[in-house]
C-alpha positions as CSV (number, residue, x, y, z in Angstrom):
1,X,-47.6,41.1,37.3
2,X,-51.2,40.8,37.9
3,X,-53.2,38.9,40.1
4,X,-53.6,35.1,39.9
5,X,-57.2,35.6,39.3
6,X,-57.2,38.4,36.9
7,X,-54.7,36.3,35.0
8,X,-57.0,33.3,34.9
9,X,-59.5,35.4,33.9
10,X,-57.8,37.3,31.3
11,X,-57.1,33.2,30.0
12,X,-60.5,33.0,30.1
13,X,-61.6,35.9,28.0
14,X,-59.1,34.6,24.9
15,X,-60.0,31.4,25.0
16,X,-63.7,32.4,24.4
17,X,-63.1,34.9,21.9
18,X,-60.4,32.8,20.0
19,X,-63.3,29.5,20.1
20,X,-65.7,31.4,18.7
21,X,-63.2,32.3,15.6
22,X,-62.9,28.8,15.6
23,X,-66.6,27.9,15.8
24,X,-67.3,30.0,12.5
25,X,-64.5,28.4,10.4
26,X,-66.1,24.8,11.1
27,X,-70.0,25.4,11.7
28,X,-70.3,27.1,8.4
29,X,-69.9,24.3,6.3
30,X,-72.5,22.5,8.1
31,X,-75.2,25.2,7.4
32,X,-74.1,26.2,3.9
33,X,-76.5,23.6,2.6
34,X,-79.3,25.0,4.6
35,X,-78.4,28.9,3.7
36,X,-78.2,27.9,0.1
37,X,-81.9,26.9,0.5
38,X,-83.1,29.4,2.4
39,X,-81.4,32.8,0.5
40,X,-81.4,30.8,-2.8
41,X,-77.8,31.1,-3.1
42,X,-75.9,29.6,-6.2
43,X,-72.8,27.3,-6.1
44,X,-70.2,30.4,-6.9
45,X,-72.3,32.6,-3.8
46,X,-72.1,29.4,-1.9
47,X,-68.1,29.1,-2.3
48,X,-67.7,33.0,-1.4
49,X,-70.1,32.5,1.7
50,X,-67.1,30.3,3.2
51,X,-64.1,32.6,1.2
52,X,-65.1,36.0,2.2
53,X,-64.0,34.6,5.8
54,X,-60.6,33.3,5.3
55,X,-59.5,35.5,2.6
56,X,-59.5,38.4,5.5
57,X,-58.8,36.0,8.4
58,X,-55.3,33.7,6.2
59,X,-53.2,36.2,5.0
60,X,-54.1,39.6,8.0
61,X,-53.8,37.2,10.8
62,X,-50.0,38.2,10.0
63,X,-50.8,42.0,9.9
64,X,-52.8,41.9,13.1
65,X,-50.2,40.6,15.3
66,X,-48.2,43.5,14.4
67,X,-51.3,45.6,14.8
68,X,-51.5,44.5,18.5
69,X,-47.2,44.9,19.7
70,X,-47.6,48.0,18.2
71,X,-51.2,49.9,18.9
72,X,-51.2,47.4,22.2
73,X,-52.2,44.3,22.7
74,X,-55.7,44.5,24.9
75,X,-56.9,47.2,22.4
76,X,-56.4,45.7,19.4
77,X,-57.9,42.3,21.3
78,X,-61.4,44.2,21.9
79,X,-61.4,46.0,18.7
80,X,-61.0,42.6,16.9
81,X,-63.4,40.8,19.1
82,X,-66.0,44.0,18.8
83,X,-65.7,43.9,14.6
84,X,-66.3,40.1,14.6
85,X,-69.4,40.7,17.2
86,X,-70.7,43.4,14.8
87,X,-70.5,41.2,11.6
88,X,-71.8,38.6,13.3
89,X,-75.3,40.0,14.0
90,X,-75.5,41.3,10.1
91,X,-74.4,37.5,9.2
92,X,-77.6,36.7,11.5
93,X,-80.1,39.1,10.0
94,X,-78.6,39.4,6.6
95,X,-81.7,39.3,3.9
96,X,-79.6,38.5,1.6
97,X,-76.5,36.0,0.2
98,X,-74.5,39.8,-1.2
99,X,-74.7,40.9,2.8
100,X,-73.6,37.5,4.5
101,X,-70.3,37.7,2.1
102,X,-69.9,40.8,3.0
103,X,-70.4,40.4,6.8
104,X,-68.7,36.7,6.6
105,X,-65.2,38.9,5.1
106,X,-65.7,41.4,7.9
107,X,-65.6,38.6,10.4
108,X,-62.8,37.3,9.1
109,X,-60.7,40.2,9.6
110,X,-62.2,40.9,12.8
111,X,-60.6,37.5,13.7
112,X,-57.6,38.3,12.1
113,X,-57.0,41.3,14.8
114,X,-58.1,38.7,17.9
115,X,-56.6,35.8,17.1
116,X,-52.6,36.7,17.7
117,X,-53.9,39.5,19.9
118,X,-54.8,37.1,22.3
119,X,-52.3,34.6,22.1
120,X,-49.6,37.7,22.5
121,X,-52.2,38.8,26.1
122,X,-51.6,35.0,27.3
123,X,-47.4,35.5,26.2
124,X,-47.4,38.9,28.6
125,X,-49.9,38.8,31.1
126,X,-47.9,34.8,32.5
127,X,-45.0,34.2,34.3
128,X,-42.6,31.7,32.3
129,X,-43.7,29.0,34.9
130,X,-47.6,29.1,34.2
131,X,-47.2,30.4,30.5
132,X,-47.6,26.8,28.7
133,X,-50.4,25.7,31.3
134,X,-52.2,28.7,29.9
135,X,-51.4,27.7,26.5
136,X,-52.2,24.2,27.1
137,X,-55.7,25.4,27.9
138,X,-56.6,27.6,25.3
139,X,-55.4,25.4,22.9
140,X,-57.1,22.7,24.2
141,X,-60.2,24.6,24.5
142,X,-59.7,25.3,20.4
143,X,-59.8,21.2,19.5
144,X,-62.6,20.8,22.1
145,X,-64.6,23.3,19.7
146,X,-63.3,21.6,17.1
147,X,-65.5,18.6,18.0
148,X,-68.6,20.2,19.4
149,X,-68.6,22.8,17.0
150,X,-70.0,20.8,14.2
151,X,-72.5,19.1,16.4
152,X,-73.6,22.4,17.9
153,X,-74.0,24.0,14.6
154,X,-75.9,21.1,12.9
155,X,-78.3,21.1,16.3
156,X,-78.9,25.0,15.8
157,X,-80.0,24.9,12.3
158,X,-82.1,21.8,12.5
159,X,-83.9,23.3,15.8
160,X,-83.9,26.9,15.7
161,X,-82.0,28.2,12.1
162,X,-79.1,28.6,10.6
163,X,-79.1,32.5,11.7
164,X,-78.7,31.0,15.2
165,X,-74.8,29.8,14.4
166,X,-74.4,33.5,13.8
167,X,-76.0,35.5,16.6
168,X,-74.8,32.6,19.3
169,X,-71.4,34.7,18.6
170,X,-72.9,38.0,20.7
171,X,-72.7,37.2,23.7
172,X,-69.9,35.1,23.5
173,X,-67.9,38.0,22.1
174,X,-69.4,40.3,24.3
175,X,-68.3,38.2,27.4
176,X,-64.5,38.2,26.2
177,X,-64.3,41.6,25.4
178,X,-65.7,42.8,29.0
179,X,-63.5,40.2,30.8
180,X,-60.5,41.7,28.3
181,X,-61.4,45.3,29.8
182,X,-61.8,44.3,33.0
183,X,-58.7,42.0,34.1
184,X,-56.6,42.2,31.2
185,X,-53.2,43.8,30.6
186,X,-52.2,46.6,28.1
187,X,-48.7,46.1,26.6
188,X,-47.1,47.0,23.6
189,X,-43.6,45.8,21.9
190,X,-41.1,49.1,21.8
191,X,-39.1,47.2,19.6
192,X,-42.5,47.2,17.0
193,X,-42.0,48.9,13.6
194,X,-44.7,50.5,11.4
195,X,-47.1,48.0,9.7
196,X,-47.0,46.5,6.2
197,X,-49.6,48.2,4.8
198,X,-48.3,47.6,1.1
199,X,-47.4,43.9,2.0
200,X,-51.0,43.0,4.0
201,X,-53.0,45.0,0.8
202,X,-51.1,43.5,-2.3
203,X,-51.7,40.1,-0.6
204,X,-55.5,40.4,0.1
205,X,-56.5,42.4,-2.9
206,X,-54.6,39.4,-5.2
207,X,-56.0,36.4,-3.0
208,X,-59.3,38.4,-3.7
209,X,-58.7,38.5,-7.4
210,X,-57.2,35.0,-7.9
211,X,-60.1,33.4,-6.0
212,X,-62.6,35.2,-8.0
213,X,-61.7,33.9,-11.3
214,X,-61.2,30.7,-9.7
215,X,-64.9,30.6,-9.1
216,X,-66.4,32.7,-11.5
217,X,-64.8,30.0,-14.1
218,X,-67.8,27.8,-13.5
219,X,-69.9,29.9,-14.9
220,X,-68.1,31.7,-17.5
221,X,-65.2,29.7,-18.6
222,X,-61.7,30.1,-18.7
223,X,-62.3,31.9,-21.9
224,X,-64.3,35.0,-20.1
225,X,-62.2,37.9,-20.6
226,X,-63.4,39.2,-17.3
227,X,-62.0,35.7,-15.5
228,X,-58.7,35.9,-17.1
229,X,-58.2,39.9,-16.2
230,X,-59.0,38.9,-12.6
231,X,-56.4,35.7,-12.8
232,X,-54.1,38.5,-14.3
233,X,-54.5,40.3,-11.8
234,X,-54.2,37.9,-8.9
235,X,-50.9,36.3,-10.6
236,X,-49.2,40.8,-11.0
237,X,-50.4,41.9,-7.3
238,X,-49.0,38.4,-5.4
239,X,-46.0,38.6,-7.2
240,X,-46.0,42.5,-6.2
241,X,-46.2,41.3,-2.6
242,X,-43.1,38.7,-2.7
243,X,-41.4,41.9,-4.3
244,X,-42.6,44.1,-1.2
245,X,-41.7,41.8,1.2
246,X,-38.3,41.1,-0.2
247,X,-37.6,45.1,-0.4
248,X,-38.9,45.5,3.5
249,X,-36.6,42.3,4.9
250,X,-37.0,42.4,8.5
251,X,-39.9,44.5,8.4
252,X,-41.9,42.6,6.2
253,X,-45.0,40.6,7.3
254,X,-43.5,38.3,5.9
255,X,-40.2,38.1,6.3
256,X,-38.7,35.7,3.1
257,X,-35.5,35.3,4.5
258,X,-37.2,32.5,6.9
259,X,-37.6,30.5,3.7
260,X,-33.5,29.9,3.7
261,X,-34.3,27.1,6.2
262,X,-34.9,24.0,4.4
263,X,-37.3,22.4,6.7
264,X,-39.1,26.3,7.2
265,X,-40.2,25.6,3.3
266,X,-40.4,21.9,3.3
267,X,-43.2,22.3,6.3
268,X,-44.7,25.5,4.8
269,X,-45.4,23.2,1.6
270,X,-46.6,20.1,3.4
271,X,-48.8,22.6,4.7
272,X,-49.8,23.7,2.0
273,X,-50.9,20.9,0.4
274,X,-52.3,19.1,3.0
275,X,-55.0,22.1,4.5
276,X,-55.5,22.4,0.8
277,X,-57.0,19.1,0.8
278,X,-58.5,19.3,4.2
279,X,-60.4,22.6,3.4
280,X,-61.6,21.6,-0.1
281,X,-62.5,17.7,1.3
282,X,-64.7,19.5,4.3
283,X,-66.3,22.1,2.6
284,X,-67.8,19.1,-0.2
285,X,-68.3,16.9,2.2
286,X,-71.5,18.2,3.9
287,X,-73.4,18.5,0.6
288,X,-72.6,14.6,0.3
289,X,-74.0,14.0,3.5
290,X,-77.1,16.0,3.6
291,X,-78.0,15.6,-0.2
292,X,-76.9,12.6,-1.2
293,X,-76.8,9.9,2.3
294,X,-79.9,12.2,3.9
295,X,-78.4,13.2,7.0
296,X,-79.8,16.1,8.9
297,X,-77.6,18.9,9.3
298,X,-77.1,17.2,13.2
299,X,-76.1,14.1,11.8
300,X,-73.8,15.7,9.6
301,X,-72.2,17.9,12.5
302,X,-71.8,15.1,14.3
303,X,-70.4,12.9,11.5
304,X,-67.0,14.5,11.4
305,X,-67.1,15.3,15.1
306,X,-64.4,11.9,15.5
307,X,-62.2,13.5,13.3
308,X,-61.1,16.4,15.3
309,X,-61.1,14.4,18.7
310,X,-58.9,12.2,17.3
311,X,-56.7,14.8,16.0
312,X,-57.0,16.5,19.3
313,X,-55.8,13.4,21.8
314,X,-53.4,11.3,18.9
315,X,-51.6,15.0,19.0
316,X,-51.4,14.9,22.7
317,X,-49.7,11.3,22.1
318,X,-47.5,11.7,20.0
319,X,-46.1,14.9,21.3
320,X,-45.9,12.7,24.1
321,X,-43.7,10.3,22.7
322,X,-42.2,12.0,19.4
323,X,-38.7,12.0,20.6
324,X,-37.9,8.4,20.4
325,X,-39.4,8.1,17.0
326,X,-38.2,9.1,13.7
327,X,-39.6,12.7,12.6
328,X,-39.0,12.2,8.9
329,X,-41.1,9.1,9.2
330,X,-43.5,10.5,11.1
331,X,-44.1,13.6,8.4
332,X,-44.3,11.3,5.6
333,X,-46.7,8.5,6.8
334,X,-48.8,11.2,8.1
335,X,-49.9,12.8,5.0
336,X,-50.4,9.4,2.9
337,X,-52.0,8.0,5.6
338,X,-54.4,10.8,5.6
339,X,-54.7,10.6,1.3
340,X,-55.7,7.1,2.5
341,X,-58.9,8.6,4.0
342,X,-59.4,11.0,1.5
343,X,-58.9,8.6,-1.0
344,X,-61.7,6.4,0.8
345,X,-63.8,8.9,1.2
346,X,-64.2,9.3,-2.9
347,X,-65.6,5.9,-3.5
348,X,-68.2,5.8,-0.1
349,X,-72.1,5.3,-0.9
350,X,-73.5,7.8,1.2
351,X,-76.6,5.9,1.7
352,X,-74.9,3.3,3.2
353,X,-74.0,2.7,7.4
354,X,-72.2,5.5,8.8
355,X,-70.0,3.1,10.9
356,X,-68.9,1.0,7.5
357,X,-69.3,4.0,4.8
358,X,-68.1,7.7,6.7
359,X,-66.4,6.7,9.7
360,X,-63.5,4.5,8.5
361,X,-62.5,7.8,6.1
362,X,-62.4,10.3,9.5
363,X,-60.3,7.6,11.4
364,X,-57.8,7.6,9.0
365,X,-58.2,11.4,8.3
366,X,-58.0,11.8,11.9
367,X,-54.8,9.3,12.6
368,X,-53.0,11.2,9.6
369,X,-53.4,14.2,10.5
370,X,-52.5,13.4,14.6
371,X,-49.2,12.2,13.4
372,X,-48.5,15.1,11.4
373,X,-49.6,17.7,13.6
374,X,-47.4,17.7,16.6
375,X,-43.6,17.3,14.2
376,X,-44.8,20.0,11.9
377,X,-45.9,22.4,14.6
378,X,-42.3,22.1,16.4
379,X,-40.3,21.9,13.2
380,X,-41.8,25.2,11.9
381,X,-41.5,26.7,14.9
382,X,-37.4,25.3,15.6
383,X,-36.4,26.0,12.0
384,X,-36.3,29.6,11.8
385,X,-34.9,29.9,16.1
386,X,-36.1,31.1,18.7
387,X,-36.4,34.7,17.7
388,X,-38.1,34.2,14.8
389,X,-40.8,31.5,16.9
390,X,-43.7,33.6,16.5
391,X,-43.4,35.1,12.8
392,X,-42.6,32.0,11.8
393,X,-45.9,30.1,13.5
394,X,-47.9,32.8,11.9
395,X,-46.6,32.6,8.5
396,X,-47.6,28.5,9.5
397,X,-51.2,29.3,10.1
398,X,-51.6,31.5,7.1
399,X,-50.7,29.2,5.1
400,X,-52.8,27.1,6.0
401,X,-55.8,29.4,5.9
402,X,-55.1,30.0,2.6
403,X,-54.4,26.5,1.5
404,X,-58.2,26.2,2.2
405,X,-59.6,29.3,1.1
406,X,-57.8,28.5,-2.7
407,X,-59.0,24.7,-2.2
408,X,-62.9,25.8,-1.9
409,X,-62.6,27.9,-5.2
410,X,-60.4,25.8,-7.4
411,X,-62.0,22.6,-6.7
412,X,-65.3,24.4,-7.6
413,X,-64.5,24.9,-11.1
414,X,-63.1,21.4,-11.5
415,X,-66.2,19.8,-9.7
416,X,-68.4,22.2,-12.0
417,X,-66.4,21.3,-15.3
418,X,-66.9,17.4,-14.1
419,X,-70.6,18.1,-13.4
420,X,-71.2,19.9,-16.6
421,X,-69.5,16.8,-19.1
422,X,-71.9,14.4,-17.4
423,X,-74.8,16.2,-18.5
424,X,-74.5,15.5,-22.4
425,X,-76.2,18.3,-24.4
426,X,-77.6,20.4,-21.6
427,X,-76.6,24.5,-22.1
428,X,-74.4,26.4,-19.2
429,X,-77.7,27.8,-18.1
430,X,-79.1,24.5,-17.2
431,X,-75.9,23.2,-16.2
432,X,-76.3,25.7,-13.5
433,X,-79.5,25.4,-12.6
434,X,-79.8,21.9,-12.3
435,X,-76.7,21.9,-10.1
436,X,-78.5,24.6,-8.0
437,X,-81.2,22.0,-7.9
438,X,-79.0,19.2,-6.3
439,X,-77.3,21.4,-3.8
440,X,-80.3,23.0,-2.6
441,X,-82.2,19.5,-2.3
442,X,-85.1,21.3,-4.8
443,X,-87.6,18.1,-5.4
444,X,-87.0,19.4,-8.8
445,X,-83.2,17.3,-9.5
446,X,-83.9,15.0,-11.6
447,X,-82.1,12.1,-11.0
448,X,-79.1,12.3,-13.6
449,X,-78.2,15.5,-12.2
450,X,-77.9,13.4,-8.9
451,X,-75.9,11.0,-10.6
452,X,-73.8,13.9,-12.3
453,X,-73.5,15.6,-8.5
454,X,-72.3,11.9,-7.0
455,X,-69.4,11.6,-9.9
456,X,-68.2,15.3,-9.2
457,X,-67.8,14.3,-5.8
458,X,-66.1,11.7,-5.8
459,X,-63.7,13.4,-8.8
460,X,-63.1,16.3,-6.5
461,X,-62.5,14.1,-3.2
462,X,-59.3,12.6,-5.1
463,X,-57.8,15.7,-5.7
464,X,-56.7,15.9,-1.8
465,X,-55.8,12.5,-1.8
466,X,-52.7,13.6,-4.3
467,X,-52.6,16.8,-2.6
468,X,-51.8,14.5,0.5
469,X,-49.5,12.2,-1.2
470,X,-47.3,15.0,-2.5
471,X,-47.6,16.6,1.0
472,X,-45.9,13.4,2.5
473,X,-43.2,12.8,-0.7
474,X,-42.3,16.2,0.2
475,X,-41.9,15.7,3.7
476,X,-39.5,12.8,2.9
477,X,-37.6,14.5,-0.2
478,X,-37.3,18.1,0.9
479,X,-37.1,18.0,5.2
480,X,-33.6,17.9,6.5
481,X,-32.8,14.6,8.2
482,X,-30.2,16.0,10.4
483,X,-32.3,19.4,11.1
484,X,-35.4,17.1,12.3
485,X,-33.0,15.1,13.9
486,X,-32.0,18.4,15.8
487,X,-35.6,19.4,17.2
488,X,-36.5,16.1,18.3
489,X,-33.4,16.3,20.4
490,X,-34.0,19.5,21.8
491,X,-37.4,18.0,23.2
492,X,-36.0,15.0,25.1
């Protein structure tokens, strides 16, 4: 075992490298509006500024874990946090919106590597007695990004520029991977099998594929034979995966045998459903603010800021007291409570008060989501035993990440399709170009295009409000009384 402060230090260096992960999947979304501007980006390169990420980062965070018991856990750490330090100065200096996507997708998978690396350092390098302290921290020190990051990243690009979100990441990274070197543990698993190559590839190349034609059908159509090879495509090499995973079993990435638990699935489709309409709700949401109710990209940061620290201390809460209430409840009023705030969030005049217009829809976003958390973190995680703990969280968070990354491009060919029939007589072309105008704040949106951009919204802002719904009816319909029953027990 090492020393106490190695140890601490060794905490120290994941929780830096695993905020910064974190910082990049929120700040984004606060700059996109600003990048759009300034690299003349349209809505489809927008989308894929904020895609490239998680569509390396959802579905390889699975891969990397295996990467790091088997190649070692410290290496695989550093070579993940070095990747996402490299990307992140060509995000900074990119001269264009082709290299951002580019260096945005190799951040993500330079996240992918980090992010169970370092969870897996904190599981080796602590005794059982000081392991969930260290835990405690670092995910603690992941919500407390959650609600500066926005802030911060607003405050960068209205005061130096939206490059500066980017490059903050160097030294950052650099500072987690020399403390990693320094103080921190190699191990490996010598129970660890060879990766799933097949499994990780069919998976990205078809998320890759699906999500193209998903946002390429705002400009071309569903009719575009291009769009439906690419759907095609997406639909043959994700089936291809469930095949490969159901061929490898226990060796899988993703083992589908997990899915015999009732409450494993239940969960994994709340989940589902629910990040789906968290991703799509906050990726929209920004352009509302900053076109449409005027707020500097601060403001905006700071707009949603409530949201995660309510979700950060009603979590704390209600773990605190979630085994003398009912867990079925708990998973169902969640989620409508939250397609409350989305809901709320659809019919809002930007223009209007933040206290009376925006912040009512984050409390109830952020009181939905609080109850939801803590039960559906310890339900996936009990459903599949304790041997299966980890897989199964990972499989969790993927799911998640996905849920997000197919939100951003399917709700951008409904908002464009909503856009486009409110804009009577006006070709593709200028379809395009005067939604470019509105999301790029060009003096030149004329005013029906606003108009157009405003009903979109609020069209596209329901959509996670039934995605919520369903998420709680599910909860209700498909969890196991008796198995929730179970875990809450376990916990008193």
């Amino acid at each position: 075992m090492t020393s106490q402060r190695h140890r601490w230090l060794t905490l120290a260096a994941t929780v830096i490298a695993s905020a910064v992960v974190l910082l990049d999947s929120t700040v984004v979304n606060i700059a996109l509006p600003a990048i759009q501007r300034a690299l003349r980006a349209d809505a489809a390169a927008t989308q894929w500024i904020v895609n490239a990420y998680l569509l390396l980062l959802g579905p390889l965070v699975l891969i990397g874990g295996s990467a790091a018991d088997l190649y070692g856990r410290r290496r695989i750490f550093v070579l993940g946090t070095a990747i996402f330090a490299a990307a992140s100065v060509v995000s900074g200096l990119a001269p264009n919106v082709a290299a951002l996507i580019l260096s945005r997708a190799a951040q993500g998978f330079g996240g992918a590597l980090l992010t169970p690396a370092s969870l897996a350092i904190l599981q080796t390098t602590f005794s059982e007695k000081e392991r969930s302290k260290a835990i405690g921290i670092w995910a603690g020190a992941g919500a407390l990004m959650m609600a500066v990051g926005p802030f911060l990243g607003g405050w960068l690009v209205d005061h130096i520029s939206w490059r500066a979100i980017f490059l903050i990441n160097i030294p950052l990274a650099g500072t987690a991977a020399g403390l990693a070197i320094c103080f921190a543990p190699e191990s490996r698993d010598p129970r660890a099998k060879q990766l799933d190559l097949g499994g990780a590839a069919s998976v990205a190349i078809g998320l890759a594929a699906l999500t193209w034609s998903l946002t390429a059908v705002s400009g071309s159509g569903f009719r575009d034979e291009k769009v439906l090879a690419a759907l095609a495509a997406g639909i043959v090499l994700l089936t291809l995966f469930i095949v490969i995973e159901a061929h490898l079993r226990d060796r899988a990435m993703m083992p589908l045998s997990l899915f015999r638990s009732r409450n494993f699935s239940a969960m994994n489709a709340l989940t589902l459903l629910l990040y789906f309409g968290l991703g799509g709700a906050l990726y929209y949401l920004p352009f509302g603010l900053i076109r449409l109710g005027g707020y500097s990209a601060t403001q905006a940061g700071a707009a949603w800021s409530p949201l995660a620290v309510i979700i950060g201390l009603g979590s704390f809460l209600v773990g605190a007291i979630a085994n003398r209430l009912n867990w079925r409840l708990l998973l169902a009023a969640g989620p409508l409570i939250t397609a409350c705030g989305f809901a709320l969030l659809s019919f809002i005049d930007f223009k209007q008060s933040y206290w009376t217009g925006v912040f009512p829809s984050m409390l109830l976003l952020g009181v939905g989501m609080a109850i939801t958390v803590q039960p559906l973190t310890s339900t996936v995680l009990a459903s599949c035993g304790e041997a299966h703990a980890g897989i199964a969280s990972g499989i969790n968070n993927a799911v998640a990440r996905v849920a997000s990354l197919l939100a951003v491009a399917s709700l951008g060919a409904l908002f464009f399709a909503n856009f486009a029939s409110h804009l009577s007589g006006a070709t593709p072309a200028e379809v395009r170009d005067a939604l470019n105008a509105v999301m790029r704040g060009q003096a030149s949106a004329k005013p029906e295009a606003i108009a157009a951009f405003r009903h979109a919204l609020r069209i596209v802002m329901l959509v996670p409000a039934c995605c919520a719904a369903l998420a709680g009816l599910i909860a209700w319909l498909g969890a196991d009384p008796s198995g929730l029953h179970a875990v809450a027990g376990r916990r008193e």
